[in-house]
C-alpha positions as CSV (number, residue, x, y, z in Angstrom):
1,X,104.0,112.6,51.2
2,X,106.5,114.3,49.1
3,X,109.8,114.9,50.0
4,X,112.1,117.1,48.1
5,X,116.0,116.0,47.3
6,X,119.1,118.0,47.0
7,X,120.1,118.0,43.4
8,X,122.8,115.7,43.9
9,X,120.0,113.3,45.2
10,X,118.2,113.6,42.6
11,X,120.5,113.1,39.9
12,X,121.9,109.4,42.0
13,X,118.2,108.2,42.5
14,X,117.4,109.2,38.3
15,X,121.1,107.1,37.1
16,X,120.3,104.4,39.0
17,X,116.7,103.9,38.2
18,X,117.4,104.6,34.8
19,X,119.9,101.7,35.2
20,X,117.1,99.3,36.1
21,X,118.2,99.5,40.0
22,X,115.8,100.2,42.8
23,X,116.9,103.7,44.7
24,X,115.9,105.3,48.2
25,X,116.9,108.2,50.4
26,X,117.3,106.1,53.6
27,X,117.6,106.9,57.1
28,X,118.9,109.8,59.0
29,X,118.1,112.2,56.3
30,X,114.5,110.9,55.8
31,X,114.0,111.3,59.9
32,X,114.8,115.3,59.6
33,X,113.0,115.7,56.6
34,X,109.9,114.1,58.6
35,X,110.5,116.7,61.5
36,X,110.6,119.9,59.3
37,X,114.7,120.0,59.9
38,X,117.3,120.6,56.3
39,X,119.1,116.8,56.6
40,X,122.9,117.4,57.2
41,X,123.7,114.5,54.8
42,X,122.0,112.6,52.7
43,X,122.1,108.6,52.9
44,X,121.0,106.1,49.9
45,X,120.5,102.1,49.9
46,X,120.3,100.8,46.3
47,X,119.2,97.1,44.9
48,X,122.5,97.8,42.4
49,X,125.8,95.9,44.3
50,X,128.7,97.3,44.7
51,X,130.3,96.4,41.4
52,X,127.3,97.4,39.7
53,X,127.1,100.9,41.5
54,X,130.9,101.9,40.3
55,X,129.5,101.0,37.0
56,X,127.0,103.3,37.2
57,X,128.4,106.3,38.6
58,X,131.5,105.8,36.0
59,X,131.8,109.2,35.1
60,X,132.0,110.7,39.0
61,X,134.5,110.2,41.1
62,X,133.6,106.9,43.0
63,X,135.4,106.0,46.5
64,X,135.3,102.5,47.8
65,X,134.3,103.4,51.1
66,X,133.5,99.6,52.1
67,X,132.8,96.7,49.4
68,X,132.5,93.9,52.2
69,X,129.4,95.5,53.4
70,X,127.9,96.8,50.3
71,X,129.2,100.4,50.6
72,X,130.4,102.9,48.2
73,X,131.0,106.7,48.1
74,X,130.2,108.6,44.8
75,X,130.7,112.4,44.5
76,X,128.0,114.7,42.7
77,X,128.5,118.4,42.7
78,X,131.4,118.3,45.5
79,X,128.6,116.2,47.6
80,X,130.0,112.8,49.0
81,X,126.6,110.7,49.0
82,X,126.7,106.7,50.7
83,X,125.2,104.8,48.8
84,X,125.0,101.3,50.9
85,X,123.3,97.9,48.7
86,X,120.3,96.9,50.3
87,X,121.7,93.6,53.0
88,X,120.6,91.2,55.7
89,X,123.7,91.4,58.1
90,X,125.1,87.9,59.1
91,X,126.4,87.1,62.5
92,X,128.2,89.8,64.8
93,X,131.2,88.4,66.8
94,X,132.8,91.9,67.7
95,X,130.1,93.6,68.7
96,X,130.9,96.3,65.9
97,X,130.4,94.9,62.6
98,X,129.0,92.4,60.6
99,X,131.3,89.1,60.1
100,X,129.3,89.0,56.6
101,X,126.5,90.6,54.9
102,X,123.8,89.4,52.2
103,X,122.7,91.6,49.1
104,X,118.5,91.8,48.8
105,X,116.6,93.0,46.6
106,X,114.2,94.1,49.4
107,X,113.9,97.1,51.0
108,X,112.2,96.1,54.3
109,X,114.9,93.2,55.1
110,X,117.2,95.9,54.8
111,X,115.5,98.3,57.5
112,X,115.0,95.9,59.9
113,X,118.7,95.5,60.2
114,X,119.0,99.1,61.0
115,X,119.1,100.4,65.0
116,X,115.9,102.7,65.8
117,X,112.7,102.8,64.3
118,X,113.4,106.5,63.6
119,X,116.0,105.8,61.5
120,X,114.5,102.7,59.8
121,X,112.4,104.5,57.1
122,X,113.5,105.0,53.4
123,X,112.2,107.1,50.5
124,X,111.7,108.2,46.7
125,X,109.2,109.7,44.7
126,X,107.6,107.0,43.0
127,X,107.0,104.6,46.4
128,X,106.8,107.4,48.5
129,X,107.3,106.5,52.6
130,X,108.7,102.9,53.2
131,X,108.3,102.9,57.1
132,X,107.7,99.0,58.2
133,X,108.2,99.8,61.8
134,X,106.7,102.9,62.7
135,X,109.3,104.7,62.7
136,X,106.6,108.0,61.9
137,X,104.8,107.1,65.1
138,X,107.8,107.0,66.9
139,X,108.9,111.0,65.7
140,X,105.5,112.0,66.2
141,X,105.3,110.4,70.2
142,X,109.3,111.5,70.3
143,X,110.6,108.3,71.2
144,X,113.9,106.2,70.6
145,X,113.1,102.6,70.0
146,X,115.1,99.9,68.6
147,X,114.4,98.1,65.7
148,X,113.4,94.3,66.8
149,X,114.7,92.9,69.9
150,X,116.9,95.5,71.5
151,X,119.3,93.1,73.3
152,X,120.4,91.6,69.7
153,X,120.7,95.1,68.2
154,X,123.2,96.0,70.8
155,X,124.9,92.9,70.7
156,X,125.5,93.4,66.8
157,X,126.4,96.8,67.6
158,X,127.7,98.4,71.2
159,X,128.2,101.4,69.7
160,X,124.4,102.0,69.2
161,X,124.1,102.1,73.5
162,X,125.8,105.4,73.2
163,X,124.1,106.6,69.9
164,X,120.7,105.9,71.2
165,X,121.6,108.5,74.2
166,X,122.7,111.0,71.6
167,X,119.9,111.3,69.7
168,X,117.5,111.4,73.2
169,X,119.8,114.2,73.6
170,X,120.0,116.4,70.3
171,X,116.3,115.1,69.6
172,X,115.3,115.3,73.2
173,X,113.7,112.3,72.4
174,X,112.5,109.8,75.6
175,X,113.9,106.0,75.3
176,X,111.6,103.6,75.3
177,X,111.4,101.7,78.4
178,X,112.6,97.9,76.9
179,X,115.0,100.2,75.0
180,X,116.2,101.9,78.0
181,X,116.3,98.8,80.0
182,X,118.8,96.7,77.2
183,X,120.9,99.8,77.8
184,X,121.3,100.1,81.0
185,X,121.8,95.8,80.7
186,X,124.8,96.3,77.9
187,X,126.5,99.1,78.5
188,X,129.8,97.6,79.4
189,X,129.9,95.7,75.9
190,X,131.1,99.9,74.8
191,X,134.3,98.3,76.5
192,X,134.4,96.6,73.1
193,X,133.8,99.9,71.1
194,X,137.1,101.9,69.7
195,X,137.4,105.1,71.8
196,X,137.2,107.2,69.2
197,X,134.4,106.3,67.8
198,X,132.7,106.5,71.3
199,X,134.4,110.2,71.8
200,X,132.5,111.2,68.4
201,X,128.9,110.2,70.0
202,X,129.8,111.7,73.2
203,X,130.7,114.8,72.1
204,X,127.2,115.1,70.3
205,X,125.5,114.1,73.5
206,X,127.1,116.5,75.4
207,X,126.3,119.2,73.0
208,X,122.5,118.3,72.6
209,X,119.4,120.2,74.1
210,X,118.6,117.7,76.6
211,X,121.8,116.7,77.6
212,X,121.0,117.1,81.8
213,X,117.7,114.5,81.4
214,X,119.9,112.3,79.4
215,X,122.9,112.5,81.5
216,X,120.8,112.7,84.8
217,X,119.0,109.5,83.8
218,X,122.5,107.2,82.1
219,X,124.7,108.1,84.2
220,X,125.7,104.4,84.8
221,X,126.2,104.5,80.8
222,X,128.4,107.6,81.2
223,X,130.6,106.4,84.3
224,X,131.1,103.0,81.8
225,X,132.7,105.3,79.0
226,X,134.8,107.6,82.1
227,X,134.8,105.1,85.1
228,X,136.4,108.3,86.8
229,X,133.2,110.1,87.3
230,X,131.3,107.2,88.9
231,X,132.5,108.8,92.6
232,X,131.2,111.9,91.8
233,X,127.2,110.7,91.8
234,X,125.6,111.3,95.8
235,X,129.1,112.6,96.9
236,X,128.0,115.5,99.1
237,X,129.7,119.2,98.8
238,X,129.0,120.2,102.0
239,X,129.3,123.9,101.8
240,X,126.9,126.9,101.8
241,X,127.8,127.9,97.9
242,X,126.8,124.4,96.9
243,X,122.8,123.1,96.5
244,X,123.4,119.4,94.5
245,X,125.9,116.6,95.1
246,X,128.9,116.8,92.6
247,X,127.3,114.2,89.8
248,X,124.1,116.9,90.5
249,X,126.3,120.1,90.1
250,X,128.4,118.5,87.2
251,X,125.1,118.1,85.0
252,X,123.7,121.3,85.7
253,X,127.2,123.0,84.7
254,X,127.4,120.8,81.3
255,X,123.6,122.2,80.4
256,X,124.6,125.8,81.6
257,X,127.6,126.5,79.3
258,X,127.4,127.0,75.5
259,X,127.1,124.0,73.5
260,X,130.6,123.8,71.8
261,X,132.2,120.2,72.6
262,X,135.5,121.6,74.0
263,X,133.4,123.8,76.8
264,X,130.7,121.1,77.6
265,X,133.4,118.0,78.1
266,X,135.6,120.7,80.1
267,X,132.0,120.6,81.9
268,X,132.0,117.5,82.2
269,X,135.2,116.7,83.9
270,X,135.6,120.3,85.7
271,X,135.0,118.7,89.2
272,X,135.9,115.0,88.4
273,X,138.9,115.0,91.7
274,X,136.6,116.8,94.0
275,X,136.1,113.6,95.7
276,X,139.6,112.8,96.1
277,X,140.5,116.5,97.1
278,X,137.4,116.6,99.6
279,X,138.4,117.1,104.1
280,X,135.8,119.1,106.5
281,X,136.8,122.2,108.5
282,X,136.7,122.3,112.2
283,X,133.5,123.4,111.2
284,X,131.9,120.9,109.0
285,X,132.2,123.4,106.0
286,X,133.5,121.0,103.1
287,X,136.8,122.2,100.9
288,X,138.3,120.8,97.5
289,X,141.6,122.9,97.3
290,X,143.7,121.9,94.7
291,X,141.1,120.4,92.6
292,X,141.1,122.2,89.7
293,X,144.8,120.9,88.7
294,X,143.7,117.7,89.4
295,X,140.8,117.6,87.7
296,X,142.9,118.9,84.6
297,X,145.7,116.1,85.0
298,X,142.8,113.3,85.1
299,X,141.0,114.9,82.4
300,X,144.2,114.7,80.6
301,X,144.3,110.9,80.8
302,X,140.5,110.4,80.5
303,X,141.1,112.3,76.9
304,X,144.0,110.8,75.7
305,X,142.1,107.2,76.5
306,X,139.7,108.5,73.9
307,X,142.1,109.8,71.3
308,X,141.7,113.3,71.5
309,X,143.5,115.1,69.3
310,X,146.4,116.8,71.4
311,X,145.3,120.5,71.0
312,X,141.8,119.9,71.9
313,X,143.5,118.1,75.0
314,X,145.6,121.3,75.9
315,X,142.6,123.6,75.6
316,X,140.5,121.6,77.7
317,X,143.0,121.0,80.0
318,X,143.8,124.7,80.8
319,X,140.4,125.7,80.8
320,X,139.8,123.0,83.6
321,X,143.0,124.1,85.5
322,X,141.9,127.8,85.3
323,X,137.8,127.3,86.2
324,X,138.5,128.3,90.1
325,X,140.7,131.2,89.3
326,X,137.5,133.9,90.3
327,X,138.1,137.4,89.1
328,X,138.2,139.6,91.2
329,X,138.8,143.1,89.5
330,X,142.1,143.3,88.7
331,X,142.6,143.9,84.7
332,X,146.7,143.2,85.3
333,X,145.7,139.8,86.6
334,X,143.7,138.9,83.5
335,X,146.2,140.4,81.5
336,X,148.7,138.0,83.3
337,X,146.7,135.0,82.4
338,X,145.6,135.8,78.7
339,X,149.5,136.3,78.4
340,X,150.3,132.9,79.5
341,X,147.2,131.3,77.7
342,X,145.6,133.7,75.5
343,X,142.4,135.8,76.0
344,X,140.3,132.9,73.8
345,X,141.2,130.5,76.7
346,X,140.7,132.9,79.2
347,X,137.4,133.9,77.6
348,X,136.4,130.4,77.6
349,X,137.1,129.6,81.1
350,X,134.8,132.4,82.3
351,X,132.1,131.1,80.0
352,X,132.8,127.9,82.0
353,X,132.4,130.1,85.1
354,X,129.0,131.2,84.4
355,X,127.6,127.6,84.1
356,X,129.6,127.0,87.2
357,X,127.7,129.4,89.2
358,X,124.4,128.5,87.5
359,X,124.9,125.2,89.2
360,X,125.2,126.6,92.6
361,X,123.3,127.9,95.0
362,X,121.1,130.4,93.2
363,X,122.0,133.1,96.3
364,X,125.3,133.9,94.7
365,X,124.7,133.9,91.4
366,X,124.2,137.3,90.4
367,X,126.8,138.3,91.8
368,X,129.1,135.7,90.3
369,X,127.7,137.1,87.4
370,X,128.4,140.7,87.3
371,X,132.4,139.8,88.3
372,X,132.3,137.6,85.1
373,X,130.3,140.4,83.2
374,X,133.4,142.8,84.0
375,X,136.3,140.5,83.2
376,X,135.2,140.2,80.1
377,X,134.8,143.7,79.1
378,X,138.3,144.2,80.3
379,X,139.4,141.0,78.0
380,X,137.9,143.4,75.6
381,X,139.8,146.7,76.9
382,X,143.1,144.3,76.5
383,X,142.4,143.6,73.3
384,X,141.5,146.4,71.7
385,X,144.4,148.1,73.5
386,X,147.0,145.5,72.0
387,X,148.5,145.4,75.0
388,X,152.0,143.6,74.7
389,X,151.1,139.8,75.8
390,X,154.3,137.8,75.4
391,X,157.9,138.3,75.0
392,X,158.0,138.2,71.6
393,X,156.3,141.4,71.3
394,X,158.2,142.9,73.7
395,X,160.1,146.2,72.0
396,X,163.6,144.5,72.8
397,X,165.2,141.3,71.9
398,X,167.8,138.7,73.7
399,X,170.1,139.7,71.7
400,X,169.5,143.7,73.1
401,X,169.5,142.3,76.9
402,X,172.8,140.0,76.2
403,X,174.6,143.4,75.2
404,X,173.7,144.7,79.0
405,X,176.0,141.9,80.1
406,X,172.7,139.5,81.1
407,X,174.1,135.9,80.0
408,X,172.2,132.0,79.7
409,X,168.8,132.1,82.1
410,X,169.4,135.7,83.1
411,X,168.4,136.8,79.3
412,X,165.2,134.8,79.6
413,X,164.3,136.0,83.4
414,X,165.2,139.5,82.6
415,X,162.7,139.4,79.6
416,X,159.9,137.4,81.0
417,X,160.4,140.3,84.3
418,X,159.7,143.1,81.9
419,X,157.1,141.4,80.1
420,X,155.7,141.4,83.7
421,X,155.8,144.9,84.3
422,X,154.6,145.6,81.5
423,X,151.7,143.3,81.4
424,X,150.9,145.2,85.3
425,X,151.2,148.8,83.3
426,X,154.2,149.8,85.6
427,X,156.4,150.3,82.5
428,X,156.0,151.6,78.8
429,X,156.8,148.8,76.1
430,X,159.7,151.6,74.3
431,X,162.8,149.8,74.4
432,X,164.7,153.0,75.5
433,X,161.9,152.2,78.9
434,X,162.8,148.4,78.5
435,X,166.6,148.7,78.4
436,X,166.7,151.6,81.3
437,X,164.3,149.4,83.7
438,X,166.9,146.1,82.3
439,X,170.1,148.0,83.6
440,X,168.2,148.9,86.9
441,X,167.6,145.0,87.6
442,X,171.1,144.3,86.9
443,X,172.7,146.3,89.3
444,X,170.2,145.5,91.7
């Protein structure tokens, strides 16, 4: 079989055979190629160590990426290309990485090192397919299995528990059953992972084509990485709008929205308080009021656990905080909240909205729908009316309110006041308008 390299590829595998060094595509890269799919980056493992790679790639731009463990970064044509010496990986004391590593000269030592079958296969033109452990059978029968014994391959490395969920997800791939089992067995060794790095895989779950199955069948995994959702799974909603439990309803949300990582985690965690906000009516008719600022303050503190970065935190945040606000018609009321969080996180929300009511009883949906359908088109009419939205574009400063005699909080008040009436179309935004309706609230 003949695969076909980037240039950039190419011209790494000719230097370093020319060199005298053994050179392969390896991994990820080679798995895609295999299904038909363009690789997103392209991985190398080379008999050349470290010391001897630099020397090679001499006249590119060469990053020591990781020496220890055989690992260097060269740049061809703007392309950053790994290029890892082939290694057998000594012990593992923190679960992570390797205390030491061993250089080889063979290319199957080095794959069986590696975490699943599918990404244990390496490559060039003149060997063709190095695949020692079926990794081929394993794309073809769509399965995730680990390489070897899959308690020790965890053990070396928690981190692969949640990547093995990730590409079940993205691949919608099944998990072998031993596989599966040493999973559900390790997961709280990810206690041991850095968040971050855990946040990364998540957020690639999340975002892949089989994310309900996946999340549906690992949930224990899940409620290990955010212990917070654990109360969620069989907790009844008890309510006529409501079909699933909230675990039930949460999935079906994440797998209804779009598959950007901000809306699908705001999915994720949209309902995480119900249980604490949950008391019955007189009539056995379950309510959760107040749950959508809740949720939003725990999802706070579930993202800044996992390092987050704080503007992704803010978005998700207010999009979790606004998720109950239904629309109900009124184009000033949207106004009023793109003004206080913009029409992209009011646009957002909505699309939060519709996976909501996907994952619902199907009775309402439509007509969830249609009220969702017709705040957007008047996001749209706001927009393309540029419709004043905030103070500062307001056709009259602080410093023309302060000459009505308005002092300290009353310049503010009086500005965020006609912002308001403007924002509800009661008032033109003409600053003769602004400073007649100004004087009118001051002698009243």
């Amino acid at each position: 079989m003949y695969i076909e390299y980037p240039e950039y590829i190419s011209t790494a595998v000719k230097l370093l055979e020319q060199s005298g060094y053994k050179a392969y595509a390896v991994g990820g890269c080679i798995r895609d190629a295999l299904m038909n799919k363009a690789p997103n980056d392209w991985d190398m493992t080379t008999s050349s160590k470290p010391e001897e790679t630099i020397e090679v790639f001499k006249n590119y731009r060469v990053i020591p990426t990781g020496l220890k463990h055989g690992t260097v970064t060269v740049i061809i044509d703007g392309a950053h290309i790994e290029i890892t010496t082939m290694r057998i990986d000594g012990e593992y004391h923190d679960n992570r990485r390797p205390d030491d590593v061993e250089f080889t000269q063979d290319i199957t030592q080095d794959l069986s090192r590696r975490d699943f079958t599918v990404n244990a296969i390496a490559y060039n033109h003149t060997s063709g397919i190095t695949d020692p452990f079926c990794g081929r059978e394993d794309i073809e029968s769509r399965i995730i299995r680990c390489v070897g014994d899959p308690d020790k391959r965890f053990n070396e490395d928690a981190l692969r528990i949640i990547r093995a969920l990730r590409f079940a997800s993205v691949l919608d791939f099944q998990i072998e059953k031993n596989t599966a089992d040493s999973i559900r067995r390790n997961a709280h060794l990810l206690n041991n992972v850095a968040a971050e790095r855990i946040r990364v895989e998540l957020l690639k779950l999340l975002c892949g084509c089989a994310v309900e199955r996946v999340l549906g069948e690992f949930k224990d995994v899940i409620f290990t990485v955010i212990p917070g959702l654990r109360e969620s799974d069989g907790f009844p909603q008890n309510t006529p709008f409501h079909i699933y439990d909230v675990w039930g309803h949460t999935i079906k949300v994440v797998a209804g929205v779009k598959n950007t990582p901000e809306l699908r985690f705001a999915a994720l965690l949209h309902d995480v308080a119900k249980p604490q906000k949950f008391y019955l009516d007189d009539k056995g008719i379950a309510h959760f009021k107040g749950h959508p600022e809740l949720s939003a303050e725990i999802a706070f503190d579930i993202m800044k656990r996992l390092r987050f970065p704080n503007a992704e935190i803010k978005d998700i945040c207010d999009i979790i905080h606004l998720h109950d606000t239904r629309p109900d018609g009124s184009k000033s009321k949207l106004a009023r909240l793109c003004s206080e969080y913009s029409c992209d996180t009011v646009r957002q929300t909505l699309e939060l909205m519709r996976g909501d009511a996907a994952g619902k009883n199907p009775v309402y949906y439509e007509e969830d729908i249609q009220s969702y359908a017709l705040a957007e088109k008047q996001i749209d009419e706001i927009e393309q009316s540029a419709l004043c939205l905030s103070v500062a574009e307001l056709d009259v400063s602080g410093q023309d309110i302060m000459a009505l005699g308005f002092k300290g909080r009353e310049i503010g008040n009086t500005l965020e006041r006609l912002l308001q009436l403007v924002i509800d179309e009661k008032i033109e935004n003409k600053k003769e308008v602004l400073l007649g309706t100004a004087k009118k609230l001051k002698n009243n």
